[in-house]
DRENFILO-274896 format. One line per 8 residues: number of its first residue (from 1); their letters; for each residue x, y, z of C-alpha. Coordinates in Angstrom, 2 decimals, decimal comma. Layout:
NUM> A> X/Y/Z | ... .
This chain:
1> XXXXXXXX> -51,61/-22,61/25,15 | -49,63/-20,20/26,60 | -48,99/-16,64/25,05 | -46,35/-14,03/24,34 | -45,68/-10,57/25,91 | -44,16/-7,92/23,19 | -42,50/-5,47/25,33 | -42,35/-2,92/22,80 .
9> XXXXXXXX> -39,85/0,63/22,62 | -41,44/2,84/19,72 | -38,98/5,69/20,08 | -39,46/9,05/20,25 | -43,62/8,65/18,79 | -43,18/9,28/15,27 | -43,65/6,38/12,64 | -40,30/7,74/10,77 .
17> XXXXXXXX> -38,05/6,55/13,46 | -39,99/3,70/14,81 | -38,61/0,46/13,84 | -39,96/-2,09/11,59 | -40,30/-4,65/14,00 | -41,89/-2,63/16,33 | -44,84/-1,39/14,14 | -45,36/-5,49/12,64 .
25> XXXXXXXX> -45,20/-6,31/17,07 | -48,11/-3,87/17,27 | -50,10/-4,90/14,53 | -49,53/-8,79/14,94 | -50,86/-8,25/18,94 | -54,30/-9,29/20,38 | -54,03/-6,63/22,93 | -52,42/-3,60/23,43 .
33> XXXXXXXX> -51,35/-2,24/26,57 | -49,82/1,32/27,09 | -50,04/4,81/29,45 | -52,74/6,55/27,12 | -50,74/9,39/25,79 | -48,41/6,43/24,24 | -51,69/4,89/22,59 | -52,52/7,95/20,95 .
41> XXXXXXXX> -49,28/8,05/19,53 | -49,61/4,58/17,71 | -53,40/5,02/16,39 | -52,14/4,53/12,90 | -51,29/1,34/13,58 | -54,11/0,00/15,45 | -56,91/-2,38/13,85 | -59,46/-4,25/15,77 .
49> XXXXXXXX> -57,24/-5,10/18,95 | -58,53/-4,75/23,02 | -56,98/-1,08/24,54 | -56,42/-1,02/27,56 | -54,84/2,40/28,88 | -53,94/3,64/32,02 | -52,62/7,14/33,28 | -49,05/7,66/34,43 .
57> XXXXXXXX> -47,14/6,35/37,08 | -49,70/2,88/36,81 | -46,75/0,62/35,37 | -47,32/-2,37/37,93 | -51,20/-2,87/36,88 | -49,88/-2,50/33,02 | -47,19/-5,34/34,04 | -49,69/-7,23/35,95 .
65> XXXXXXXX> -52,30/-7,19/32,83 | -49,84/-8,19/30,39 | -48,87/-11,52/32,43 | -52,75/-12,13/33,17 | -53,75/-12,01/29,19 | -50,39/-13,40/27,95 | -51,36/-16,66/30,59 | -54,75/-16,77/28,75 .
73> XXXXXXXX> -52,86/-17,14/25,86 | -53,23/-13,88/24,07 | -50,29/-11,99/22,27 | -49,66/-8,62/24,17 | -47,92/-5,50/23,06 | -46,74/-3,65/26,21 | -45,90/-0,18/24,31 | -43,07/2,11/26,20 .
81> XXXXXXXX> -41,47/4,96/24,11 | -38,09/5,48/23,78 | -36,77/2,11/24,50 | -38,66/-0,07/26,51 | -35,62/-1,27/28,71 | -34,57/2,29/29,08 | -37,13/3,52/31,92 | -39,58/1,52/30,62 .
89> XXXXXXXX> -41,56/-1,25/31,20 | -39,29/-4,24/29,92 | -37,84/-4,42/33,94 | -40,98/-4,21/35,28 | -42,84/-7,31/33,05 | -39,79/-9,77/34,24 | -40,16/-8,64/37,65 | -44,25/-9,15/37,72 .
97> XXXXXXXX> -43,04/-12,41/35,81 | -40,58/-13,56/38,49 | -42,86/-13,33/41,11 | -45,38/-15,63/39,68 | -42,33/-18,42/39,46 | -42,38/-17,65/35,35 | -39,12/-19,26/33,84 | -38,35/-18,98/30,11 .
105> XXXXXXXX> -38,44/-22,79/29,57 | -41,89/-23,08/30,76 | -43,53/-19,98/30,94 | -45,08/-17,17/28,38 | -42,72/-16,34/25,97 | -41,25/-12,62/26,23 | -39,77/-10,35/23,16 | -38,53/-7,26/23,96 .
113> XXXXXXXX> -38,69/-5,06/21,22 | -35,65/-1,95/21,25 | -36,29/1,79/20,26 | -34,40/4,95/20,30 | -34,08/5,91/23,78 | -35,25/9,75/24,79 | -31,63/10,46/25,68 | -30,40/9,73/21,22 .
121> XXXXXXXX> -33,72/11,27/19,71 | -33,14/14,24/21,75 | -29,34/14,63/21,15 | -29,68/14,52/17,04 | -31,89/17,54/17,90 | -29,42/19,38/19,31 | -26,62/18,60/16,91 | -23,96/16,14/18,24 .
129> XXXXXXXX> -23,83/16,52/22,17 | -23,45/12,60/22,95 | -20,22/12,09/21,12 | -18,35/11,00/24,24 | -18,70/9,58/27,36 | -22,33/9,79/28,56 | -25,00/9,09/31,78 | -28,63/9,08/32,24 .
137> XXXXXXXX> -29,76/10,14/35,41 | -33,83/10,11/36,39 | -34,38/13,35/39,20 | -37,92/11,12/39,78 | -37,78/10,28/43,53 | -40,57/8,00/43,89 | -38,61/4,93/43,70 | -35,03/6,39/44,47 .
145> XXXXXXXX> -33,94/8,28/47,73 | -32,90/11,69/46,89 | -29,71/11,26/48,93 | -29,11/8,72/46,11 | -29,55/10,40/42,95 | -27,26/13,88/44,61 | -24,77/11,07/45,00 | -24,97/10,32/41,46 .
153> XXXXXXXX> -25,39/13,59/39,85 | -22,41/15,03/41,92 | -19,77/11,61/40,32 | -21,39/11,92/36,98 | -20,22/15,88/37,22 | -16,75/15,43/38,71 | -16,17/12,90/36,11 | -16,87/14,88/33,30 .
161> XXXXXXXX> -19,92/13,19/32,06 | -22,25/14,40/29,37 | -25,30/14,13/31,30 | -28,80/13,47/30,15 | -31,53/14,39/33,31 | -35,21/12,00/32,74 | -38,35/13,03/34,74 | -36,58/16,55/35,45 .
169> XXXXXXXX> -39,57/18,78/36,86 | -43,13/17,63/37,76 | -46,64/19,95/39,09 | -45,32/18,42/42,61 | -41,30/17,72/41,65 | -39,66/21,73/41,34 | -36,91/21,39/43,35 | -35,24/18,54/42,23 .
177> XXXXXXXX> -34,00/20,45/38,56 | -32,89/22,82/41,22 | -30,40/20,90/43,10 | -29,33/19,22/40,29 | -28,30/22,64/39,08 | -26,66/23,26/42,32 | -24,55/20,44/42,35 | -23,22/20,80/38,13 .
185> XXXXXXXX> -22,31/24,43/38,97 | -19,80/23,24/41,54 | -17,81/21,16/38,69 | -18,96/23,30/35,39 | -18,66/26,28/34,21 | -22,10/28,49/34,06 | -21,71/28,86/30,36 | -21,85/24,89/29,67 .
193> XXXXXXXX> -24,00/24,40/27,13 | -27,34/22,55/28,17 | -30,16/21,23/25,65 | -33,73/21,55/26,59 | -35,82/19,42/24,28 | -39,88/18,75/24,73 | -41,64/15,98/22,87 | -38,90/14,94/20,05 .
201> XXXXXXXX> -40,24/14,10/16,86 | -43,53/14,58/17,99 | -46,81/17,64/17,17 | -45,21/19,69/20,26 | -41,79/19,23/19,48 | -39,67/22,25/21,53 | -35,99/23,09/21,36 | -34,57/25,46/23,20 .
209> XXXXXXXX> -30,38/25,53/23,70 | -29,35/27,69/26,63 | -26,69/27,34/29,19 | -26,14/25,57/32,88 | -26,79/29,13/34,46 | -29,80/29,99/32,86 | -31,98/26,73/32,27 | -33,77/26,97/35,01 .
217> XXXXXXXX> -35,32/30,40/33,06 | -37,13/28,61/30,50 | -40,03/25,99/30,67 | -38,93/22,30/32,04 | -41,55/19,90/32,74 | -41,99/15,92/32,83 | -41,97/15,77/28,66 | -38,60/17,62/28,72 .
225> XXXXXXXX> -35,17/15,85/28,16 | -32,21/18,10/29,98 | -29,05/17,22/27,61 | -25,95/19,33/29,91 | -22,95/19,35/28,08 | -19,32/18,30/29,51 | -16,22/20,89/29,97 | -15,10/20,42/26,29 .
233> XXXXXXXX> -18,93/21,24/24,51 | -19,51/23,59/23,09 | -21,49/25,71/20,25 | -21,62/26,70/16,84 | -24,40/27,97/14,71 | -27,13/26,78/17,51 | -25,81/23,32/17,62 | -24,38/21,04/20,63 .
241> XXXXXXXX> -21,11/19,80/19,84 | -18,94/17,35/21,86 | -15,75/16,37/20,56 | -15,33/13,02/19,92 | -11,86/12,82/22,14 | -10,18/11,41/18,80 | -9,62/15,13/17,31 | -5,93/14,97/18,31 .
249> XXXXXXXX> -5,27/12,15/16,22 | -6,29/13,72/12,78 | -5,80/17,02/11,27 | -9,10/18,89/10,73 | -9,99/21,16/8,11 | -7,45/18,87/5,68 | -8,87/15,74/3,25 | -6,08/13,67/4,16 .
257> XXXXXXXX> -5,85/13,16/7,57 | -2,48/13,61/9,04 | -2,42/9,70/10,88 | -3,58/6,22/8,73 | -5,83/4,06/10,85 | -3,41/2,02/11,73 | -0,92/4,50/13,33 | -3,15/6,84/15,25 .
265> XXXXXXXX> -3,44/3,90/18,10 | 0,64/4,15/18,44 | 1,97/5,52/22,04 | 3,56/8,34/20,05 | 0,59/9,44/18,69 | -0,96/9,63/22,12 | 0,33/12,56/24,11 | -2,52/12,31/26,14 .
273> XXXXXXXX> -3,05/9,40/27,63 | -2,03/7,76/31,21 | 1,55/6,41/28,67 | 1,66/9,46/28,37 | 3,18/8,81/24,56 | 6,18/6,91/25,62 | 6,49/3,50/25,35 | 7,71/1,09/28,63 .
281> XXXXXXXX> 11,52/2,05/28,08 | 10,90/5,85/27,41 | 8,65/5,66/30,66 | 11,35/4,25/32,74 | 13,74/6,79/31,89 | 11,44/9,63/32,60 | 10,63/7,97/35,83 | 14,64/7,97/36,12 .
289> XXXXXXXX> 15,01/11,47/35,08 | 11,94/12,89/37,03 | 12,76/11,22/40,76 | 16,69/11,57/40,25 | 18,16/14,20/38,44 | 15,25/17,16/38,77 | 13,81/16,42/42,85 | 11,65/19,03/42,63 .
297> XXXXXXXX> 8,52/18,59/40,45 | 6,19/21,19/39,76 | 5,21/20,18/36,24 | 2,29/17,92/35,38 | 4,13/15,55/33,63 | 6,86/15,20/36,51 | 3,85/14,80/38,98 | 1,98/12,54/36,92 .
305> XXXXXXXX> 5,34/10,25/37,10 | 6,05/10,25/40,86 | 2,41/9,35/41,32 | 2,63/6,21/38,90 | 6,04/5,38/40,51 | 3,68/5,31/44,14 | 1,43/3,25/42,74 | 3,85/0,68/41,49 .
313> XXXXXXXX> 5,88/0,67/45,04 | 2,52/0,07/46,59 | 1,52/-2,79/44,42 | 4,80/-4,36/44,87 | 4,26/-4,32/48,63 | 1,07/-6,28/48,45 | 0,36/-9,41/47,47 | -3,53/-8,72/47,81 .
321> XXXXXXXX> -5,43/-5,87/45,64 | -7,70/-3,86/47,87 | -10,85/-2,85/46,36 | -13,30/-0,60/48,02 | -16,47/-0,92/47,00 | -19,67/1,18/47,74 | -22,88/-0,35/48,69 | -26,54/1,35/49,06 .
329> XXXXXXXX> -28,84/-1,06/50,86 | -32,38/-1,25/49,32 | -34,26/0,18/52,50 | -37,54/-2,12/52,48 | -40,68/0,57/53,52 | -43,46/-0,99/55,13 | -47,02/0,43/54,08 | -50,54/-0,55/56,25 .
337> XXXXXXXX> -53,56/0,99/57,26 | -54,77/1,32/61,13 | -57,81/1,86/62,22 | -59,21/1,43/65,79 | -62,18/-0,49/64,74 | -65,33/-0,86/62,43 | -67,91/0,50/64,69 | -65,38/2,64/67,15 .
345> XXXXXXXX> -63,57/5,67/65,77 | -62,07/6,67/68,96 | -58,17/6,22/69,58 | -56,97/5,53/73,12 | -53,53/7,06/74,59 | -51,63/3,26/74,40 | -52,47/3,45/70,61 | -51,32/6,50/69,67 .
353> XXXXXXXX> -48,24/5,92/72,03 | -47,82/2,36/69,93 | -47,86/4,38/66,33 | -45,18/6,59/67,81 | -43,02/3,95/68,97 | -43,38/1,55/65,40 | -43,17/4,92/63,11 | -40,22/6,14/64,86 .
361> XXXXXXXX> -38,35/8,99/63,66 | -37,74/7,54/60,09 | -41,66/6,32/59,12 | -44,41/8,50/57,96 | -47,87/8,86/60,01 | -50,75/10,26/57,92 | -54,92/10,70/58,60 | -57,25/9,88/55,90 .
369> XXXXXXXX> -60,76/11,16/55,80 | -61,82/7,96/55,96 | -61,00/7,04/60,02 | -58,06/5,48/59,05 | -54,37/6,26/59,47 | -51,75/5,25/56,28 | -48,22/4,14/57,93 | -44,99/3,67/56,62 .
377> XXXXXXXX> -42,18/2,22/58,03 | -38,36/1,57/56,94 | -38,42/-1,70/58,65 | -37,05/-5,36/57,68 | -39,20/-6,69/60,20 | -42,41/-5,92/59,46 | -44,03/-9,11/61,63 | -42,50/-7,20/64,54 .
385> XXXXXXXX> -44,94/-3,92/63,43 | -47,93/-5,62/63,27 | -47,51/-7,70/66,37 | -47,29/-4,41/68,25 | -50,51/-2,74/66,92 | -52,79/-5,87/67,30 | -51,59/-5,92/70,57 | -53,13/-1,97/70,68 .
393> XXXXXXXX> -55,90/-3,38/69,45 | -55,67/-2,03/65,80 | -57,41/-3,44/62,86 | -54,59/-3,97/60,26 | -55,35/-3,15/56,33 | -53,09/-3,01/52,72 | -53,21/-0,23/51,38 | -53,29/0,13/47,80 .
401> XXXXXXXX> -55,99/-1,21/44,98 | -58,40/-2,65/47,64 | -61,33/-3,04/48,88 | -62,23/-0,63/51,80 | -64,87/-0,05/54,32 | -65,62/2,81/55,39 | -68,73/2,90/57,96 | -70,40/5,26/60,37 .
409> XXXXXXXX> -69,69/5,00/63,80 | -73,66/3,95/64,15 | -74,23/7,09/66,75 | -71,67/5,69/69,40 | -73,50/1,92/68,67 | -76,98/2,84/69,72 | -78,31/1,98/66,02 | -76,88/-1,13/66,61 .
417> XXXXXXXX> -78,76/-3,35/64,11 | -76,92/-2,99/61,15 | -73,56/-3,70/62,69 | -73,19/-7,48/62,27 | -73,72/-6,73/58,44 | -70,91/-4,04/58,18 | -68,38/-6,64/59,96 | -69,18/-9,38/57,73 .
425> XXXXXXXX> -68,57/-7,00/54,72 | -65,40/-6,66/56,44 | -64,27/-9,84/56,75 | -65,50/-11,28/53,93 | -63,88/-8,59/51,80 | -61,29/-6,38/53,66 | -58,15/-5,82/51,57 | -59,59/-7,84/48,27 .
433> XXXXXXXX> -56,91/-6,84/45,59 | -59,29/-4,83/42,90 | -58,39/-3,02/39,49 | -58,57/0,19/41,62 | -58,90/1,26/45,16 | -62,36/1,11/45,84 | -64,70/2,18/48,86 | -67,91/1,15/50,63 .
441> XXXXXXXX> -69,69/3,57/52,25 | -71,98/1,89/54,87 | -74,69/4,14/56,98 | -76,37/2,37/59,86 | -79,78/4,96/59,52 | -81,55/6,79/56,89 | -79,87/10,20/58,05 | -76,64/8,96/56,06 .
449> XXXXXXXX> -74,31/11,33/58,03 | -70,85/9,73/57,22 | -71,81/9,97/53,14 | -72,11/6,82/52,02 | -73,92/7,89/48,90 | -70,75/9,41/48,04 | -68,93/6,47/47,73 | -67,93/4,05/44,91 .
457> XXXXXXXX> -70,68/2,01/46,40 | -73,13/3,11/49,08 | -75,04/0,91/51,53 | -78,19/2,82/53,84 | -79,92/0,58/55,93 | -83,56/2,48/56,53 | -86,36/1,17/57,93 | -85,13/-2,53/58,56 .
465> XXXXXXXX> -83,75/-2,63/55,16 | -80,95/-1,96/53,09 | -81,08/1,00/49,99 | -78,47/0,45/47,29 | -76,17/3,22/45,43 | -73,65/2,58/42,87 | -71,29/4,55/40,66 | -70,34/7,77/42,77 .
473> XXXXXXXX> -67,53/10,44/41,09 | -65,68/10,98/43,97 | -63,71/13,71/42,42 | -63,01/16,43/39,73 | -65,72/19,52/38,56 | -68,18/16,75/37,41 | -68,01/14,58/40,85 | -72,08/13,34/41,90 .
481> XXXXXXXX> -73,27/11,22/44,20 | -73,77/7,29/43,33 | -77,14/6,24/41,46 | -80,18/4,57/43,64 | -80,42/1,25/42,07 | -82,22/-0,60/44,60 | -84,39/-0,10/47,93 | -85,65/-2,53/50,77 .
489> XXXXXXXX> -83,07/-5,51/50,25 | -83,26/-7,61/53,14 | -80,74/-7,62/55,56 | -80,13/-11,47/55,29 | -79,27/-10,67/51,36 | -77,22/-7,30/51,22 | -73,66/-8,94/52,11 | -74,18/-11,01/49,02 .
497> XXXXXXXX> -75,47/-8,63/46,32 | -72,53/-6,02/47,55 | -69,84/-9,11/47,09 | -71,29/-10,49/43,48 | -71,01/-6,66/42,59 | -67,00/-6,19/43,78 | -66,31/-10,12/42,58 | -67,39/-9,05/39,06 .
505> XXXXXXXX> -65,76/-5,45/39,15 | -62,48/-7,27/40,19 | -62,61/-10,02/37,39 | -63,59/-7,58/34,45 | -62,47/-4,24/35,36 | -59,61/-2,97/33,35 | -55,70/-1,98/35,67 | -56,95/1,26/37,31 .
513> XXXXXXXX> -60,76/1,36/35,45 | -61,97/2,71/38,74 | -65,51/1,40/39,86 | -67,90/4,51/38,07 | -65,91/4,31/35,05 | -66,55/0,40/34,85 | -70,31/0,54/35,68 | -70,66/2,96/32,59 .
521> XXXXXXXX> -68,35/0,74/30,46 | -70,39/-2,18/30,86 | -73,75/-0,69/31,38 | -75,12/-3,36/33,36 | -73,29/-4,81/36,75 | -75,65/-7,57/38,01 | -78,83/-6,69/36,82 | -78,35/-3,02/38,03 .
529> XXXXXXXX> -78,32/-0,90/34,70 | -76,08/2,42/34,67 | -77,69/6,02/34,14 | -75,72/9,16/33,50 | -75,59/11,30/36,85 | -72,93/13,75/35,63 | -74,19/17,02/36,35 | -75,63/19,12/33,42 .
537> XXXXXXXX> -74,07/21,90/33,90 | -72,01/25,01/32,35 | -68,66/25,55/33,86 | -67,14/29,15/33,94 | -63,84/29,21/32,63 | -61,06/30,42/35,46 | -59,90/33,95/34,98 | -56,45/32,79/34,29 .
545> XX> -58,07/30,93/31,33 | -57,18/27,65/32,58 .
């Protein structure tokens, strides 16, 4: 039996504007799936069912897990807030879906669940800013080109938009809020009104209403909705107001409104549109009056005639209606992993010459600490890449959640007797998709040199033999070496106690549980039972109090 993915939108986090469906999709779910702020958020709600929570920007691996449990036959709640097919993670489930071949005859079945989007929960904040035409535009360019989103922000301003800005600032994103100030002040005048709202409806909730010249003085961050007004907002009493464009066609300030319903839609009645409040015969006699009798035009309306007049000669001319359309190409960005070998860590000149000719001008060249080099390349060839750097010689890896080796260079190959069992590791494993990237450290003598103990799992052969460490903390204030859990396996043995460890890590790790964090979770990974290495220690708080 096959089961269901809820794509859920909760809305801005608080139960009073989430709807019903959403809370009964939440608490009729087997599993729930969400970034862990968002699961904190929903607590009320939960009763016995699986977590699993990732950090931000892990969206695929939530996707992925959904699919993977829904194909077991569980019912899955992927949680978004706002609305989860506004910048959430209702795309990304179909696509993850689509690649597997799912169709909606035959495959899991697939509710998506709507919310109040970011952009509405923030506006009835402010007041009433989204009472016209509006955009949403994301300044997050991870996934979009920069040159792309300018493009955007600039139309959105000449048109007049009330824009809404997603994902405006970030620890490593500052400029971005920047240039998107830039470009509005071209179009807008300094004193538009902008809305600055943090967490809506939630325990941090912040408002602050400002103007386009002076946002950029208060406090934006990732959590912070931009709300810029158009030319016609404005304030009153600390409230965003945008007309609704109808305010011509009724009297305010008056009980009875100065046009019924039924005559306000009447070409008399609208002055302001392209009619321009005639009807077809009026029009044709001030296209009469406007070409013929007064030559010279210099008012709007005259001008605003003798362009429609151009426009109708030119259609008349042409049988065919040319359209111009603008295209942006997705640009396809190929990612790898070079190396010059397992045992050799030296480049020669043709290699490096080879990585500048594939990365070219456009790609991206980067050295890791661990001997390896991360490439990528716009390309929509990427056979063509990798024929040229096996050629070099390269060994070719994904990067990504994998499995990677990272060895010693065995002193130049004199301590030579360990080798054959780093390459088969290698083989065997190289590139293994995982629930997070993880690392092998592999020393070919006791002296460990290269750190393998430091490593998500660390392999020293000593004395003819293999020691075993497990569980490093690669990062952060609390970061410690992996725990000894075994010494003198034989060498004949070590490939497959090191593979039974990754193939049950990969099977029952959580999306982006890295290794350490699993090995406590469980306790026990193949007979190897975790201890606590975290350092006990007191740490000094900064002297900015951070």
């Amino acid at each position: 039996m096959l089961g269901k993915i809820l794509v859920i939108g909760f809305g801005p986090g608080s139960f009073e504007h989430m709807t019903n469906r959403a809370q009964t999709a939440i608490q009729e779910s087997e599993c729930i799936i969400g970034y862990k702020t968002y699961v904190d958020l929903i607590q009320g709600l939960l009763t016995n069912q699986e977590i699993i929570s990732t950090g931000m920007s892990e969206e695929v691996s939530r996707a992925q897990a959904a699919v993977k449990l829904a194909e077991q036959g569980k019912t899955v709640a992927v949680i978004s807030s706002g609305d989860a097919g506004v910048y959430g993670m209702a795309g990304l489930v179909y696509e993850v879906l689509i690649e597997k071949g799912w169709t909606e005859n035959t495959g899991v079945s697939v509710e998506v669940i709507p919310g109040v989007s970011a952009s509405n929960s923030c506006a009835s904040l402010l007041g009433a800013p989204i009472m016209h035409d509006a955009c949403t535009i994301s300044l997050s360019d991870h996934l979009t080109p920069w040159a792309l989103i300018e493009k955007r922000i600039d139309a959105a301003a000449q048109a007049d938009f009330v824009i809404s800005l997603y994902n405006p600032k970030s620890g490593r994103r500052t400029r971005q809020i920047q240039e998107a100030q830039r470009i509005l002040l071209e179009y807008r005048s300094p004193q538009t009104p902008v809305g600055l709202v943090k967490s809506a409806y939630r325990d941090r909730q912040h408002i602050v209403i400002t103007d386009l010249e002076n946002m950029l003085n208060h406090d934006i961050g990732m959590l912070t909705t931009v709300v810029i007004g158009n030319s016609s907002t404005f304030l009153y009493d600390n409230k965003m107001i945008t007309p609704r464009g109808y305010q011509r066609k009724y009297t305010l300030h008056t009980e009875k409104q100065r046009l019924r319903p039924h005559e306000r839609l009447r070409h008399e009645n609208e002055p302001w549109a392209l009619h321009q409040g005639k009807n077809d015969l009026h029009l044709q006699k001030a296209e009469t009056a406007a070409t013929t009798i007064n030559p010279i035009k210099t008012g709007s309306l005259e001008l605003a005639l003798e362009a429609l007049s151009k426009v109708k000669e030119g259609t008349a001319s042409s049988d065919k209606k040319v359209i111009k359309t603008v295209h942006h190409p997705v640009v396809s960005v190929f990612e790898l992993a070079v190396s010059p070998g397992i045992v050799n860590k030296q480049f020669t000149a043709k290699q490096m010459l080879t990585l500048a000719e594939v990365v070219g001008n456009d790609g991206k060249m980067e050295y890791t600490p661990h001997h390896q080099i991360h490439l990528r390349i716009p390309t929509a060839n990427p056979d063509d890449i990798t024929e040229k750097l096996e050629e070099a010689g390269f060994i070719l890896e994904p990067l990504g959640d994998v499995f990677q080796l990272k060895a010693c260079d065995f002193c130049e190959g004199e301590k030579k007797d360990s080798i054959p069992h780093a390459e088969e590791l290698h083989q065997k494993l190289s590139g293994l998709p995982l629930p997070k990237e993880l690392k092998v450290g592999f020393n070919g003598c006791g002296m460990a040199c290269y750190g393998a103990v430091n490593d998500d799992i660390g392999i020293i052969f000593r004395k003819g033999k293999f020691d075993l460490f497990l569980g490093a903390k690669t990062v952060g204030r609390t970061a410690h070496a992996g725990q000894p859990v075994a010494e003198g396996i034989e060498p004949d043995n070590i490939v497959d106690v090191v593979e039974t460890i990754i193939q049950e890590y990969k099977e029952k790790g959580h999306p982006n549980e890295r290794f350490f964090k699993y090995f406590k979770r469980v306790g026990n990974i193949q007979g190897y039972t975790y201890q606590d290495m975290t350092p006990k220690i007191e740490i000094e708080p900064a002297p900015c109090g951070d």
